[in-house]
N, C-alpha and C positions, 0 to 999 in steps of 0.2 A: 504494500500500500504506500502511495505518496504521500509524505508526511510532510511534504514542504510546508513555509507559511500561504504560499501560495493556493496549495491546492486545497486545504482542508479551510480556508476562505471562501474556497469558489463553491466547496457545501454547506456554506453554511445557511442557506434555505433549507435544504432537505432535513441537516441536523437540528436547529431549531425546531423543524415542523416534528420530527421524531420526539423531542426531547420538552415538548411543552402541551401539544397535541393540540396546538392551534395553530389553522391555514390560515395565514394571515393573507395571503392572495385574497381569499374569498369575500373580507373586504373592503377591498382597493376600489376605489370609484376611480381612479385617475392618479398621474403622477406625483400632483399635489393634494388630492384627498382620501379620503377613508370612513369607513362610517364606523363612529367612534363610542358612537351609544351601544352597536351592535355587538363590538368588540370586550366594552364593559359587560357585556351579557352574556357572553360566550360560556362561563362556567356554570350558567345556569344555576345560580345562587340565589334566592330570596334576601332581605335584606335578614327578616329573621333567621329564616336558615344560619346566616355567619354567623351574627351574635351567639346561636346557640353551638357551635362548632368551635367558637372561641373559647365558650365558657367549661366547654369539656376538659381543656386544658389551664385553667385558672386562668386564659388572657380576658385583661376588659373589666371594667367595672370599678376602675381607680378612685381613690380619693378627688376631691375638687378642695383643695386649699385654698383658705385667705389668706395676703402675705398682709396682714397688719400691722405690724412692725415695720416692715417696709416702704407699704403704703404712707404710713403715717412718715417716715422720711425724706420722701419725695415731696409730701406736701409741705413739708418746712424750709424747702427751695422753691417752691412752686408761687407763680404770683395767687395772689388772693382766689380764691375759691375755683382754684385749678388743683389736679392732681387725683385723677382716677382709682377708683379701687382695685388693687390687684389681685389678680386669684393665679393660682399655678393646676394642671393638671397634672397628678401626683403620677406620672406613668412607668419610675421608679419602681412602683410594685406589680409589676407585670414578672413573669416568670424569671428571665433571662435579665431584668431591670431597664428595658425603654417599652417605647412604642411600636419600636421593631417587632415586637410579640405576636401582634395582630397581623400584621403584614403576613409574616411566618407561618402563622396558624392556620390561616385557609390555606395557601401555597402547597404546606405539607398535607393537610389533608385531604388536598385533590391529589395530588400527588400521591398518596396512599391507593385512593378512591378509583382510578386510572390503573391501579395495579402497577406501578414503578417500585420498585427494591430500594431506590433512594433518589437522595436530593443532592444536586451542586450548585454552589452559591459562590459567585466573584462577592466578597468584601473583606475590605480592611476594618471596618469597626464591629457597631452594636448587630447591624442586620444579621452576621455569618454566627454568631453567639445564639441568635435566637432561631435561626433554621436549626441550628446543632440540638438546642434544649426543646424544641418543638416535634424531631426527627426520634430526638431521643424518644419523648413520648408516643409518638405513635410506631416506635420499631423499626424503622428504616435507619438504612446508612447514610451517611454525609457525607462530604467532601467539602472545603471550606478555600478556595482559591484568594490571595491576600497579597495586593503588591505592599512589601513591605520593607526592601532594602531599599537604601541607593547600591550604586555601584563599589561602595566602601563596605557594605555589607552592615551596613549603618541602620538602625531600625527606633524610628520611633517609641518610646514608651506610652506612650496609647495605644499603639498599634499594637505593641507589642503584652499589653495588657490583655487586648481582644484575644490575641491568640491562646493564652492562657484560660480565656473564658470558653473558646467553642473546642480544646482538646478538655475543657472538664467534661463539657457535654457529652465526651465521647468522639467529638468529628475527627475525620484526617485532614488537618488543615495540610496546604502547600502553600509554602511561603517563596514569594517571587518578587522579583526587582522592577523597579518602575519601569513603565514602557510599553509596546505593543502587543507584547506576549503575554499577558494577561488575556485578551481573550480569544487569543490561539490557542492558548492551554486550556480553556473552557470548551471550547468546540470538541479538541481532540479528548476530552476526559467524556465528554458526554457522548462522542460517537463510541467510543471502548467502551464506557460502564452500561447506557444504554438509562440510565440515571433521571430524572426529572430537574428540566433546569429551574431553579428556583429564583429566576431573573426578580430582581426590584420591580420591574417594570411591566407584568404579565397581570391582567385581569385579575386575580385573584391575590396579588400582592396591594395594590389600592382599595380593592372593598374591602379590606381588613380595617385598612384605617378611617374607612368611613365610620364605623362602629364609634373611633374616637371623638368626630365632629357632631354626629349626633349626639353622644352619651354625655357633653360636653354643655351643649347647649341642653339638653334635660337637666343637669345639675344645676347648670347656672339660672333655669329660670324657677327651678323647685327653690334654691335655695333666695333668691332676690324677687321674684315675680317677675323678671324679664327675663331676652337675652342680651347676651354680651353685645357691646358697642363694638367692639376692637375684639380680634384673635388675633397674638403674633407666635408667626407657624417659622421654627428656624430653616432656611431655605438652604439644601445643596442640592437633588438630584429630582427633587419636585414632586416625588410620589407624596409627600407629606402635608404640601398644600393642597394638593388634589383629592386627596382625603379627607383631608378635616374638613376642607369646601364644600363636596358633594353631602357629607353628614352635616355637616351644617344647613344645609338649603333643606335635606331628606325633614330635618326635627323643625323645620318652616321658621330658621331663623335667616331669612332672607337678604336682612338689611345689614346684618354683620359684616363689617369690612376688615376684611384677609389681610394681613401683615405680612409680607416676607421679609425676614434679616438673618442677614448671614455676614462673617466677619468678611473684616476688608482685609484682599489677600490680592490688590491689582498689583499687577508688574511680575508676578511668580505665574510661570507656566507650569499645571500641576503635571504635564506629562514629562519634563525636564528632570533628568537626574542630577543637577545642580542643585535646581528648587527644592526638588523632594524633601528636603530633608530641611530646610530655611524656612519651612510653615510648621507652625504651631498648634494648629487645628488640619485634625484628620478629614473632617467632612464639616456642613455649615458654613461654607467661606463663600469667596464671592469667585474663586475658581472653577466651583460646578456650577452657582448659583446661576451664572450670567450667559456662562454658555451653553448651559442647559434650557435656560428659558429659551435664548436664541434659536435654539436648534434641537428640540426635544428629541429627536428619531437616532441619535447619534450613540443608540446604547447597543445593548448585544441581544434585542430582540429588532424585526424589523417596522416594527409601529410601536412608540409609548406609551403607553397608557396614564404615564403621570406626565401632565401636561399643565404646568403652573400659568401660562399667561391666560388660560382659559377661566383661572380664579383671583388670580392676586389684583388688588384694587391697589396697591402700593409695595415698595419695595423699598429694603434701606441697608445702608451699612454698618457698622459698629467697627471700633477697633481691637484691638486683639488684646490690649492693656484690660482695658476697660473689661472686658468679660471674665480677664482672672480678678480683677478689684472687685464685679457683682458674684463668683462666685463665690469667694471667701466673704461675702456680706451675707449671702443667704443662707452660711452655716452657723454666722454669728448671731444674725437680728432672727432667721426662724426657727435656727436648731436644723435645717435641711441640708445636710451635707450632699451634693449631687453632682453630677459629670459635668462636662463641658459646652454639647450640643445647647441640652435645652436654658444653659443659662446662656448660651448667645440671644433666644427670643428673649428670654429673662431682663438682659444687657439692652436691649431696642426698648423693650416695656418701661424700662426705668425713665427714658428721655422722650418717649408718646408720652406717658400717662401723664406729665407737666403740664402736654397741650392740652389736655383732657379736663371736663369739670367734675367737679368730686363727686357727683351721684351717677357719672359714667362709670362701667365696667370693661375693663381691660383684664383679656384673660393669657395668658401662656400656657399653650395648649399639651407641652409637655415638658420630660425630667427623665434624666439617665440616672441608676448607678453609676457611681464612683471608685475607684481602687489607686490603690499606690501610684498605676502608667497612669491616669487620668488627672492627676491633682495638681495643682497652678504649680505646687514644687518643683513636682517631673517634670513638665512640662517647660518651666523658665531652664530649669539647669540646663534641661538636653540643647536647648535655644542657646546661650553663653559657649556650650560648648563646640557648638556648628557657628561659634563666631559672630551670635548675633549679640548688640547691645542691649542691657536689661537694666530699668531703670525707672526710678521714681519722678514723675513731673506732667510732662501737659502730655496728653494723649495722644494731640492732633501732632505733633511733632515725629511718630513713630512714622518707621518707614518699610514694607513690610519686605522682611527678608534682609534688614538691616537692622530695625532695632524695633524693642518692645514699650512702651512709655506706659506703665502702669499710674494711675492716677491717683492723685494725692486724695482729692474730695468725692463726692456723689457729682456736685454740680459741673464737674469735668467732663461729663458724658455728654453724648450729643449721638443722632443719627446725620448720616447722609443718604439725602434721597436718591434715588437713580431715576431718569427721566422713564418714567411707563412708555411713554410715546417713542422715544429714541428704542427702547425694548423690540416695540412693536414690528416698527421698520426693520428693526435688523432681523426677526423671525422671519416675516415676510421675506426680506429681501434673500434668506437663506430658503425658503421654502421654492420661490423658482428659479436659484440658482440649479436649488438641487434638480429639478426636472429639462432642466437642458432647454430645447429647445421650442417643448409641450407648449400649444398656445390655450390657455386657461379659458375654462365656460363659468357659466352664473353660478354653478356649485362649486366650482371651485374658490370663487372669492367669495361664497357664503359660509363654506368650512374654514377657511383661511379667518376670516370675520369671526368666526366664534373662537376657533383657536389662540385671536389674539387677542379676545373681548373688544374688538373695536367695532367698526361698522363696515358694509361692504364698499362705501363711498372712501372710507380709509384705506382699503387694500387697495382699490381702484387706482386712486393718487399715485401710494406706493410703484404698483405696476406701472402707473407714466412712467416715473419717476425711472428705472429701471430698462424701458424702453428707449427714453433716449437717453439713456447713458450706453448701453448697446449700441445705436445710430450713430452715435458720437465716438 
């Protein structure tokens, strides 16, 4: 058998179609579209059905925290009767310790349901821990795919935290060096095992997390008589705002406007074996965050199903100081010691909720586990020692892959917005680059329109826009 990169590329339709047991051909409306409702519906899941699939394995059903303390600190920088109520959704106690749990829990038990012997998962963090603890429970095998060197052999302590969590569970993790062999190694593992891929981005990894936006908005309106004004959902690979989204719309809290923040990691190419190892956060930066909105399809199945510009009403950055300064706040003021990701949304909630008036609710819709690779310690040392600067002072001064400026105060924090619109154009403008030559119909710039929550008058533009710079 040809084992090139080349050739086991050139199957990687057939392999996918074996190893997921969806014909993603069947549908394709066009170069640039797909019918994407249909695709979510593929596994044939009720919304109940999940819930109760979940619950078989203890995922789902998390606490909803008030951060009071906190709240109450933001309001004492806040101008007069500004400073929203903060709540956290406590998703910490999920099997495995995130959100990942749910994603994982339908995946594997189609996965089961389909008659597959086991599951393979590309990740470096929380996701590949929770396939493992999930696999574990229903008796299949794993395999846990993780770029985790650079070329020095070099490995982050988060990353390297992970790995320790999903060989508890039992998995065979394989650990590999940044780069494009990642998912050449998935292909060829899944054409030999014959395995279930257990892609992020497959129908039944998003309806898990929908489970979260609903059960989310039920907490929040059992416990205040409303729903949330604000959800801030930490942004890297988008299955997580497209989940909390759709469960939020599902529990008819309609009006709730979606937050995405992810740390700011511009100037670092996360495929770079330089970079690799110069960023401080494994996932939640704005290195998946931005080019994954731009270009969702760019993963290892051949349609996404997590598709964030179809949800996110706003988008922000944070800096990378600033997220170890909120998480060692929120072991101090709530007693919640917790991982990295979900105090990135945490870190965004602290400088919304200022603009926010105080009988608004702002919620952060999740919370990892913690361990030793996870903790602002690890995490700065291993940074001084990749030669980055670590340092007490103004935030905004950090530069990323150069230095960390951890902040002296609360009122140091700040978001930066990312222009939605600028977003939009650039999907677009990636969507027919990728179809070549295809000359686009009215469904096509009506899926492209919803994809990007814009209007069809918006893509329309864009497509001038695009036409003469072609002519030119």
């Amino acid at each position: 058998m040809d084992t090139s990169y080349r050739a086991v590329l050139s199957l990687k339709g057939d392999i996918l179609r074996q190893s997921t047991g969806i014909d993603y051909g069947a549908f394709e409306w066009s170069p640039l579209a797909f019918d994407y409702e249909s695709l979510m519906a593929s596994g044939d899941y009720t919304f109940d059905q999940v819930r109760e699939v979940l619950a078989e394995t203890g995922v789902g059903d998390t606490p909803l925290v008030e951060l009071k303390n906190l709240t109450g600190l933001v309001r004492s920088i806040s101008s007069p009767g500004k400073g929203a109520r903060i709540f956290v959704k406590d998703e910490a106690a999920n099997p495995s310790g995130s959100f990942k749990d749910r994603r994982a829990a339908l995946s594997v038990y189609h996965a089961s349901r389909l008659g597959y012997m086991g599951v393979v998962a590309a990740s470096s963090g929380n996701y590949g821990a929770a396939v493992a603890s999930q696999a574990a429970k229903r008796n299949l095998k794993c395999i846990v795919l993780q770029e985790t060197f650079d070329s020095r052999k070099m490995g982050q302590p988060e990353i390297l935290e992970k790995t320790r969590a999903c060989e508890a569970y039992g998995a065979e993790v394989w650990q590999l060096t940044v780069g494009p062999e990642l998912f050449y190694i998935m292909l060829r593992v899944l054409e030999e095992t014959g395995f279930f891929a257990a892609s992020l981005y497959v129908p039944t990894a998003v309806q898990g997390i929908e489970t979260l936006g609903e059960e989310l908005a039920r907490q929040v309106k059992a416990r205040t008589g409303r729903f949330p004004d604000v959800v801030a959902v930490t942004h890297a690979g988008r299955g997580n705002i497209t989940g909390t989204a759709r469960g939020l719309r599902r529990a008819g809290s309609e009006s709730t406007e979606v937050v995405g923040v992810s740390v700011d990691l511009q100037g670092l190419h996360m495929a770079s074996d330089v970079d690799f190892n110069r960023k401080s956060f494994t996932t939640g930066h704005s290195g998946y965050g931005i080019p994954f909105a731009t270009w969702p399809d760019r993963t290892d199945v051949p349609r996404n199903c997590a598709r964030a510009l179809r949800y996110l009403d706003r988008y922000v950055l944070v800096k990378q100081g600033d997220v170890f300064f909120v998480t060692e706040l929120l072991a101090k003021l709530e007693g919640m010691e917790r991982g990295p990701a979900g105090n990135t949304s945490l870190t965004g909630a602290v400088a919304i909720a200022q603009e926010m008036e105080q009988d608004q609710i702002l919620v952060v819709q999740e919370t990892e586990y913690t361990a030793a690779g996870k903790l602002p310690a690890s995490q700065l040392t291993f940074a001084e020692e990749n030669g980055i600067t670590v340092r007490i002072g103004d935030p905004a001064e950090g530069v990323p892959g150069q230095s960390i400026i951890v902040p002296e105060s609360l009122d140091q924090i700040e978001v930066q917005d990312w222009e939605m619109t600028q977003l939009r154009r650039s999907y677009i403008r990636n969507a027919f680059r990728a179809a070549g030559d295809y000359q686009p119909t009215g469904r096509d710039f009506e899926f492209l329109a919803a994809d990007s929550k814009s209007s069809v008058e918006f893509v329309t533009s864009a497509w001038g826009d695009i036409g003469q710079a072609r002519a030119s």
